[in-house]
MARVEXSE-857371 format. One record per residue (C-alpha): residue number from 1; x, y, z; residue in one letter. Coordinates in steps of 0.02 Angstrom, whole numbers, padded with zeros to 5 digits, always signed. Layout:
LUMVEX   k      X      Y      Z r
LUMVEX NUM      X      Y      Z A
...
//
This chain:
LUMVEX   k      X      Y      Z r
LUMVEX   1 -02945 -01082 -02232 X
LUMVEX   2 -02781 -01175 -02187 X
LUMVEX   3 -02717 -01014 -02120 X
LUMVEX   4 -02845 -00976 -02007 X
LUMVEX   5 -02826 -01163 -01942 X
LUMVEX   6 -02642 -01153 -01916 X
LUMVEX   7 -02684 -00980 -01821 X
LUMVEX   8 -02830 -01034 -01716 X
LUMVEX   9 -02714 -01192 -01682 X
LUMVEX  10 -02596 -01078 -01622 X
LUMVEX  11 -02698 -00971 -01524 X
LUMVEX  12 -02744 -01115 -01429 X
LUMVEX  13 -02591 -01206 -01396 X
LUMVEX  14 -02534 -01013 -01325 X
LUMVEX  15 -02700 -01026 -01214 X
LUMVEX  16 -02649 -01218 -01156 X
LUMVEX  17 -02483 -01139 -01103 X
LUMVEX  18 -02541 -01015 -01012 X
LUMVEX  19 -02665 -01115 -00920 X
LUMVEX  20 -02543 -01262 -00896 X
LUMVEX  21 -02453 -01131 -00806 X
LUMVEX  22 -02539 -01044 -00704 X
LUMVEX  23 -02523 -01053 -00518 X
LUMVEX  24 -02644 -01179 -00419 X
LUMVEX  25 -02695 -01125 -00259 X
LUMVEX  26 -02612 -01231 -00133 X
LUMVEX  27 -02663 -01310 +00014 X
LUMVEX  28 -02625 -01242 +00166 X
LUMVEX  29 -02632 -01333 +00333 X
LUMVEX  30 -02633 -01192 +00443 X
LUMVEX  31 -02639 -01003 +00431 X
LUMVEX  32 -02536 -00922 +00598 X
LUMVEX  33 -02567 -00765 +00635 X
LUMVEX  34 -02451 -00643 +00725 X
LUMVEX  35 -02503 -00585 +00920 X
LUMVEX  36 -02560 -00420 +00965 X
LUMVEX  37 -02366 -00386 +00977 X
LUMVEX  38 -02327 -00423 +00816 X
LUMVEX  39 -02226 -00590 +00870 X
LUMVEX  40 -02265 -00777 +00836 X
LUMVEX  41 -02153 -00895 +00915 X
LUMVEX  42 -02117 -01077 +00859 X
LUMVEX  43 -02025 -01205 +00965 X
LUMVEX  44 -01947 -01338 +00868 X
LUMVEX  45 -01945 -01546 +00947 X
LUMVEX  46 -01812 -01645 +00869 X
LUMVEX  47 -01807 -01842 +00898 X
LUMVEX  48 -01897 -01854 +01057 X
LUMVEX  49 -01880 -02047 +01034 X
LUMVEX  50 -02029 -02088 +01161 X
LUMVEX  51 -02047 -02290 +01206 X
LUMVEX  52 -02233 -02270 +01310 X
LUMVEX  53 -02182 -02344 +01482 X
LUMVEX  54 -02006 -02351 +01471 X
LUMVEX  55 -01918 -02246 +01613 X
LUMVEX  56 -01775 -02238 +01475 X
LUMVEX  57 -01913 -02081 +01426 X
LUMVEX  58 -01948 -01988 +01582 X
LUMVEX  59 -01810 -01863 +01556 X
LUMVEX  60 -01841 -01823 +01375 X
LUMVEX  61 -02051 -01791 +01428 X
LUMVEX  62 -01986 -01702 +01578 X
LUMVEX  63 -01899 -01577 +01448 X
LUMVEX  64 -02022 -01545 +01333 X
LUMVEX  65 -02128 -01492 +01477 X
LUMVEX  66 -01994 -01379 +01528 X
LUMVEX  67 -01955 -01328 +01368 X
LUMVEX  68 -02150 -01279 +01320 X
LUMVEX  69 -02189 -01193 +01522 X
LUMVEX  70 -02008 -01102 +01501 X
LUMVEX  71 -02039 -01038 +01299 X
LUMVEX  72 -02225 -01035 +01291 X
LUMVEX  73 -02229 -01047 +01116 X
LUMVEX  74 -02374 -01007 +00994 X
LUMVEX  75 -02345 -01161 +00882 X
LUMVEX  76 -02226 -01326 +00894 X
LUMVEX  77 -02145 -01403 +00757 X
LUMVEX  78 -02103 -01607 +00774 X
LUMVEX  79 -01965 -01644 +00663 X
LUMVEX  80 -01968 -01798 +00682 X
LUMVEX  81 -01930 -01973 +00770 X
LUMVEX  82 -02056 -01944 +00884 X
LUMVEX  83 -02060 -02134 +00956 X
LUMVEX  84 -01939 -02262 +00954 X
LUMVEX  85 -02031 -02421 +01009 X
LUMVEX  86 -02171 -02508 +01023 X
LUMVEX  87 -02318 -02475 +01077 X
LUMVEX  88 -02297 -02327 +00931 X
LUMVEX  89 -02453 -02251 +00920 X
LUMVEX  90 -02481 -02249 +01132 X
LUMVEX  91 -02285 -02183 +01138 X
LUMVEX  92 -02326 -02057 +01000 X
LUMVEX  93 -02478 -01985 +01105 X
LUMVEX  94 -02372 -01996 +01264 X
LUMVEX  95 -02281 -01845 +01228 X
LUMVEX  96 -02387 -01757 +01115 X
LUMVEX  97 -02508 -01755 +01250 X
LUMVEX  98 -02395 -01617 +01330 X
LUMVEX  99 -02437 -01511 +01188 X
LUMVEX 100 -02637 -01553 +01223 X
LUMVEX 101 -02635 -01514 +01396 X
LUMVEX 102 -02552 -01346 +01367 X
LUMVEX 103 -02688 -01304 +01221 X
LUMVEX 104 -02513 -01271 +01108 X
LUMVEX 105 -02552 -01318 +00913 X
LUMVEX 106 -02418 -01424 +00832 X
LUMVEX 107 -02386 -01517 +00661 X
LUMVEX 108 -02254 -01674 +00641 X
LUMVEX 109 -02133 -01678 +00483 X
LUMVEX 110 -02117 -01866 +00515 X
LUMVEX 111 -01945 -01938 +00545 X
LUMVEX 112 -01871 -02117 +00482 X
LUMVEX 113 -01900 -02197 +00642 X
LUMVEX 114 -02066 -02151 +00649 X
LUMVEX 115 -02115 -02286 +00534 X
LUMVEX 116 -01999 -02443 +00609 X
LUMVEX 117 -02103 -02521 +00736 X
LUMVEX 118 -02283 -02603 +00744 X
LUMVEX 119 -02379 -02441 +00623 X
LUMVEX 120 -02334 -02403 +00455 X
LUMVEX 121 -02295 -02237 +00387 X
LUMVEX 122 -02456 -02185 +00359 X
LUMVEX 123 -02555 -02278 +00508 X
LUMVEX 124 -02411 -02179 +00611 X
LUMVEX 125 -02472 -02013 +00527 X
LUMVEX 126 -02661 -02053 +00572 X
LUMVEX 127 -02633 -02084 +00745 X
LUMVEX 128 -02529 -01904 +00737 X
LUMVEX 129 -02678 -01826 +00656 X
LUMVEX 130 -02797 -01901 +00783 X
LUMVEX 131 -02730 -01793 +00920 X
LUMVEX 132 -02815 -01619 +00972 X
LUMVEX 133 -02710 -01464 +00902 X
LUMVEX 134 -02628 -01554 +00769 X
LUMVEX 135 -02639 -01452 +00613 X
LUMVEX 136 -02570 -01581 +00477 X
LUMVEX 137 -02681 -01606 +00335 X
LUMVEX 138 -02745 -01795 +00255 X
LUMVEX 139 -02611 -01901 +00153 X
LUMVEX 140 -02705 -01864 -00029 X
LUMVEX 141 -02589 -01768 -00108 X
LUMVEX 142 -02538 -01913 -00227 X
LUMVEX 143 -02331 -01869 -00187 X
LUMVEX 144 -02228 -01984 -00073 X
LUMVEX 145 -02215 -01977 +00097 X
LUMVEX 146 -02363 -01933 +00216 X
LUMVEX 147 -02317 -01773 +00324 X
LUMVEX 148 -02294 -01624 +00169 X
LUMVEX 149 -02372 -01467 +00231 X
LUMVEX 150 -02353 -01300 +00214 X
LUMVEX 151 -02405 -01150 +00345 X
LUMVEX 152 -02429 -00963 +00290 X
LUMVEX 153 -02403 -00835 +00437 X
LUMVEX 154 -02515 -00691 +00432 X
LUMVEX 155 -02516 -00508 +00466 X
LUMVEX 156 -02621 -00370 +00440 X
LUMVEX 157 -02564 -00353 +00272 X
LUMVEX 158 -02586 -00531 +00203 X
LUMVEX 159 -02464 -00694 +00247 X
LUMVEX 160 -02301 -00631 +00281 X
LUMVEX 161 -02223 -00798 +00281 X
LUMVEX 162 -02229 -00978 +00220 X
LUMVEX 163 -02185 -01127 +00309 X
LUMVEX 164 -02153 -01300 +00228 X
LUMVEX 165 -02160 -01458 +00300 X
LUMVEX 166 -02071 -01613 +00231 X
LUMVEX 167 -02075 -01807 +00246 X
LUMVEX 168 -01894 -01832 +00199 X
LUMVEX 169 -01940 -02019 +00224 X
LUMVEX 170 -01839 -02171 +00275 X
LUMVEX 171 -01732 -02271 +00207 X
LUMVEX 172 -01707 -02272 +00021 X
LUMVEX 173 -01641 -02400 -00121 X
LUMVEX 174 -01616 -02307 -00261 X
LUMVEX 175 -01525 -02452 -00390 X
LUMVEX 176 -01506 -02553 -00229 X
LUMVEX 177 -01409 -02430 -00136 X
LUMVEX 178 -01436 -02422 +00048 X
LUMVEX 179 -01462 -02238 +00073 X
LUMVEX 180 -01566 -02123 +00207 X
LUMVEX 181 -01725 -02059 +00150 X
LUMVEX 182 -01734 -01887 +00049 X
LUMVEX 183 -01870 -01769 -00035 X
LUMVEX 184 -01943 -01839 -00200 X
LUMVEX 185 -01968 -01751 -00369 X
LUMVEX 186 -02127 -01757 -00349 X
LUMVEX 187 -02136 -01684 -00192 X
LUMVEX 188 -02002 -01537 -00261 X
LUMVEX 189 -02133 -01499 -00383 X
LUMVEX 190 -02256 -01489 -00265 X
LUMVEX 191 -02161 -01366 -00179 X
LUMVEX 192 -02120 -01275 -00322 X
LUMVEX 193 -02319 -01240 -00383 X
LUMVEX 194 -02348 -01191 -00205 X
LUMVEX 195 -02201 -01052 -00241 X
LUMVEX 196 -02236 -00991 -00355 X
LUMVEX 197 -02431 -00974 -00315 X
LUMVEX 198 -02366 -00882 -00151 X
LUMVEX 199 -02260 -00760 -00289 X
LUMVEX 200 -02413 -00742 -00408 X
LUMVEX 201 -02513 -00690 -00230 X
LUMVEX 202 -02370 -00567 -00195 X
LUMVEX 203 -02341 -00447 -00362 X
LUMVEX 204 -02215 -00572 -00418 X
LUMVEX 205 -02101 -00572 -00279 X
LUMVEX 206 -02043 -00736 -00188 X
LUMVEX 207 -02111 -00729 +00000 X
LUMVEX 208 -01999 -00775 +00133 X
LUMVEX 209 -02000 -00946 +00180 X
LUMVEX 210 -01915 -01075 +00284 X
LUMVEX 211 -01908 -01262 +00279 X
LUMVEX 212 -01921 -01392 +00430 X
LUMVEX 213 -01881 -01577 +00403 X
LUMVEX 214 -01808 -01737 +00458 X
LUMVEX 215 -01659 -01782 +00375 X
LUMVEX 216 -01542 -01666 +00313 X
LUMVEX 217 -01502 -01651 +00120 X
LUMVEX 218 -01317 -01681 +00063 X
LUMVEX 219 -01281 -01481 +00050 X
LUMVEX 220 -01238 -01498 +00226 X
LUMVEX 221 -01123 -01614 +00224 X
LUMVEX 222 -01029 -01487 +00054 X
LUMVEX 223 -01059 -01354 +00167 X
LUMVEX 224 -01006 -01420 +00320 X
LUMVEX 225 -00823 -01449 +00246 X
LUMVEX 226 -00823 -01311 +00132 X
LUMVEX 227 -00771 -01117 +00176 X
LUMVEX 228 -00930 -01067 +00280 X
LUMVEX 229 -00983 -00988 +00432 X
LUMVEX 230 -01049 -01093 +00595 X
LUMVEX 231 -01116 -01072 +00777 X
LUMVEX 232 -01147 -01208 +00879 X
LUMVEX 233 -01109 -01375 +00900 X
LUMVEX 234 -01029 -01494 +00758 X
LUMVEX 235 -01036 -01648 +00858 X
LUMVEX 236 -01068 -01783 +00707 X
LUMVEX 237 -01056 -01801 +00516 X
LUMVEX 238 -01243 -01743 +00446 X
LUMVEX 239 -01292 -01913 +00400 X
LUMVEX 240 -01387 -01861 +00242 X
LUMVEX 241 -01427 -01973 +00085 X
LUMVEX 242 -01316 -02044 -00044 X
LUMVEX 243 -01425 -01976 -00171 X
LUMVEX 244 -01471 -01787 -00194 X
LUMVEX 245 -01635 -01764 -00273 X
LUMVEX 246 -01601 -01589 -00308 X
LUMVEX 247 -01713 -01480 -00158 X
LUMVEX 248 -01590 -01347 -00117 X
LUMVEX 249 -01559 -01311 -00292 X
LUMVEX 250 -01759 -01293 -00315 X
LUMVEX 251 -01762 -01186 -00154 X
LUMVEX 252 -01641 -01067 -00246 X
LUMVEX 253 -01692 -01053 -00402 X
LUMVEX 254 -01868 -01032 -00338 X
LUMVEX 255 -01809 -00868 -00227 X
LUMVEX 256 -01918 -00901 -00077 X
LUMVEX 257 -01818 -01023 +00061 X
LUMVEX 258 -01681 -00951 +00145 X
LUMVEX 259 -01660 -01069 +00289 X
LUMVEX 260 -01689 -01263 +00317 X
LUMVEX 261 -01728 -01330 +00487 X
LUMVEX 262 -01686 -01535 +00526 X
LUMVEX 263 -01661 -01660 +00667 X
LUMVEX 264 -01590 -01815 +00643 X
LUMVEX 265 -01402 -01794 +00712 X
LUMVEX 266 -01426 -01792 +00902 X
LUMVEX 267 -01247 -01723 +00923 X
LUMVEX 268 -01281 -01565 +00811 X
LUMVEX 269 -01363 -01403 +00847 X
LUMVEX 270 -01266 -01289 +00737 X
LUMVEX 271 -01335 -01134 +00636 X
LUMVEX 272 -01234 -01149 +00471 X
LUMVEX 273 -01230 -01002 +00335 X
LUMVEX 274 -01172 -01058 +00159 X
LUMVEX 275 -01204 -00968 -00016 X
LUMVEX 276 -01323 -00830 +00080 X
LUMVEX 277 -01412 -00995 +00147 X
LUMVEX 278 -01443 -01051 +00314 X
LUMVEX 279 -01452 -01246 +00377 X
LUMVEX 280 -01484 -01273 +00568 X
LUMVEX 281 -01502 -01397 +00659 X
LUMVEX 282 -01638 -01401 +00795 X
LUMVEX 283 -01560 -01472 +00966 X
LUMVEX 284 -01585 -01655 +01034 X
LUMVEX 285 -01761 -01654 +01124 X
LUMVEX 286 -01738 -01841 +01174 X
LUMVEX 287 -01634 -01941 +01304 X
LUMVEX 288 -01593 -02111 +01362 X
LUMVEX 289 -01678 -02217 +01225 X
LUMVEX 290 -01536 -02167 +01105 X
LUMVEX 291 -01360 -02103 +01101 X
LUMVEX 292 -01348 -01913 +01163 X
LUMVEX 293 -01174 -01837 +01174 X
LUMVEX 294 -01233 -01661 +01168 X
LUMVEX 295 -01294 -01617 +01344 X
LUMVEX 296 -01394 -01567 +01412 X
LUMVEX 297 -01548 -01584 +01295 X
LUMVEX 298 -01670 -01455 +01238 X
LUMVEX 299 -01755 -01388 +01089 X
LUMVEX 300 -01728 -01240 +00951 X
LUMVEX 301 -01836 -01090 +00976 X
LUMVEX 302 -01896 -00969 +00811 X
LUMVEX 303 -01977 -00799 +00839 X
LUMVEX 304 -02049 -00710 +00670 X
LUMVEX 305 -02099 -00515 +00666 X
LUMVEX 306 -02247 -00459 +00573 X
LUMVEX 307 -02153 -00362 +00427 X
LUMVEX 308 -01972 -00423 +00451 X
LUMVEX 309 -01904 -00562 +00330 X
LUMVEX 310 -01790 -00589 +00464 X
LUMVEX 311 -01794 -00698 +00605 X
LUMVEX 312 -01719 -00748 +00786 X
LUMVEX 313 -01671 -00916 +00849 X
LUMVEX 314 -01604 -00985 +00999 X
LUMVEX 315 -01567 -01167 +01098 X
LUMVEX 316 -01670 -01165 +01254 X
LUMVEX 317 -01560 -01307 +01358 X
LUMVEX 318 -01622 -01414 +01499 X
LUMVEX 319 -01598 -01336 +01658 X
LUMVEX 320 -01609 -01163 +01626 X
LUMVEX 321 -01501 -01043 +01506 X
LUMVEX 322 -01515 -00986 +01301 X
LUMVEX 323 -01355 -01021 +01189 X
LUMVEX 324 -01335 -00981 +01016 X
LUMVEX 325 -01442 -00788 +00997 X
LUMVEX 326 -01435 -00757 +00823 X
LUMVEX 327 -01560 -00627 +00733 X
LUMVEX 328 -01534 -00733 +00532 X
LUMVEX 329 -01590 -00622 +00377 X
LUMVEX 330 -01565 -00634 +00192 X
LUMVEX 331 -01411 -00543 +00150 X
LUMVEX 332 -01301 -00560 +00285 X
LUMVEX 333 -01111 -00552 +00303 X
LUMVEX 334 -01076 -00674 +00429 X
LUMVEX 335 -01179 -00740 +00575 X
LUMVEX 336 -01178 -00607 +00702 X
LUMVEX 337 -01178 -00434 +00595 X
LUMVEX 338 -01326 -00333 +00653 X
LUMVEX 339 -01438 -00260 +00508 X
LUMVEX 340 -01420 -00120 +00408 X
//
């Protein structure tokens, strides 16, 4: 009788395992599908810095309506610092407005000055979520920080590609340390059930992903002053936190990210490949509010093929003109080697 206790104790405890690991469905704020052509473009904002009323503005709207009639995207991506002023939540619809009136659908990973003026964090993210087109989902997920999302891009055969969103917050004081804001543990784990659900989904095998956020994590900074490759503009120290929380070792250990996407730096808009990794910057969207040495501004363009884990990316700059053409896939030698 003991026996067969111990062994239906132990069949259990194998069946709690199993179940305590299985992998949740996620949720997903948006599925994208590919055009007729196979293509889906994304055109990435970084720190548009709107004040509502200020003529400190005008030139920073006047490119994002350049940059969205020039690229035509299918979807934007916000990274963040939208506003920087009060009133926030009239600034905030000033220039997402754009994105209404061209029927474009966007989603916000919200920046740190997002939250500094006259809404909080979360009244800022309501206001965002109140605007037609925006795809980001309620703040219930019980993790910090209000804008974590993740797209799925889909094809004929299935989603081809997952897109996370993260609130890399603030500012931080982690044992009274003054620090910028960074990803959570909770929110790592978050991203790592949603991985591994997307592998389950996929025989096993990690689907390509890519990451868009705020505030860089301190791998940039290692990278940017260790042996690795770069195109573009180094015009600033990443400004990351003092504290690393441990994301890009998750993203490699999980198999599935391959390339992170922030703002925050106005002066940098390099594409940086480190340990078969990429970490780009978007370029400066904003103007006269803030400092911007890097002229003229612009924004970061991404254009996916159904099928190819691949991608391309270029800057789009005020005025006219592309820099930066890179085609970025897992595996590659250096920045500009064609595939093989």
């Amino acid at each position: 009788m003991v026996v067969r206790l111990i062994k239906i104790a132990a069949v259990l405890s194998l069946a709690m395992v199993q179940i305590g690991t299985m992998a949740q469905t996620p949720r997903i704020a948006s599925d994208l599908k590919y055009g007729a052509d196979g293509k889906f473009k994304i055109l990435q904002l970084a720190d548009t810095h709107i004040i509502a009323g200020d003529p400190r503005s005008e030139r920073a709207l006047n490119n994002v309506r350049e940059m969205l009639d020039t690229e035509k995207p299918d979807f934007v991506i916000h990274t963040g610092d939208v506003v920087f002023g009060k009133p926030a939540g009239e600034s905030a619809r000033t220039v997402l407005q754009l994105l209404v009136d061209r029927g474009i659908p966007f989603a916000v990973a919200l920046g740190n000055h997002d939250s500094d003026f006259d809404l909080s964090r979360t009244e800022m993210y309501a206001v965002i979520r109140s605007i037609p087109g925006n795809v980001n989902t309620p703040d219930d997920l019980g993790i910090h920080g209000c804008s974590n999302d993740i797209l799925t891009l889909s094809g004929k055969n299935g989603v081809d590609r997952v897109i996370y969103l993260f609130d890399s917050g603030n500012r931080e004081y982690p044992a009274g340390v003054k620090s910028w804001g960074y990803v959570h543990t909770d929110q790592i784990e978050w991203y790592r059930a949603a991985s591994r659900y997307f592998s389950s989904q996929n025989g096993g095998k990690p689907v390509p992903s890519i990451t868009f956020m705020h505030i860089p994590f301190p791998e940039y900074n290692e990278a940017a002053h260790s042996k690795r490759k770069m195109v573009g503009n180094f015009g600033e120290e990443p400004a990351s936190p003092k504290f690393n929380s441990g994301l890009y070792l998750a993203m490699r250990e999980m198999g599935d990210v391959y390339a992170v996407v922030t703002g925050h730096d106005h002066d940098n808009d390099f594409v940086m490949m480190w340990q078969d990794f990429f970490m780009i910057y978007g370029r400066f969207s904003g103007c006269d509010t803030v400092y911007n040495n890097l002229k003229p501004n612009g924004a970061r363009v991404f254009e996916f093929t159904e099928g190819d884990d691949g991608f391309r990316t270029w800057v789009r700059v005020n005025g006219g003109g592309v820099e930066q053409e890179l085609y970025l896939y897992p595996g590659m030698k250096n920045l500009f080697s064609p595939r093989e």
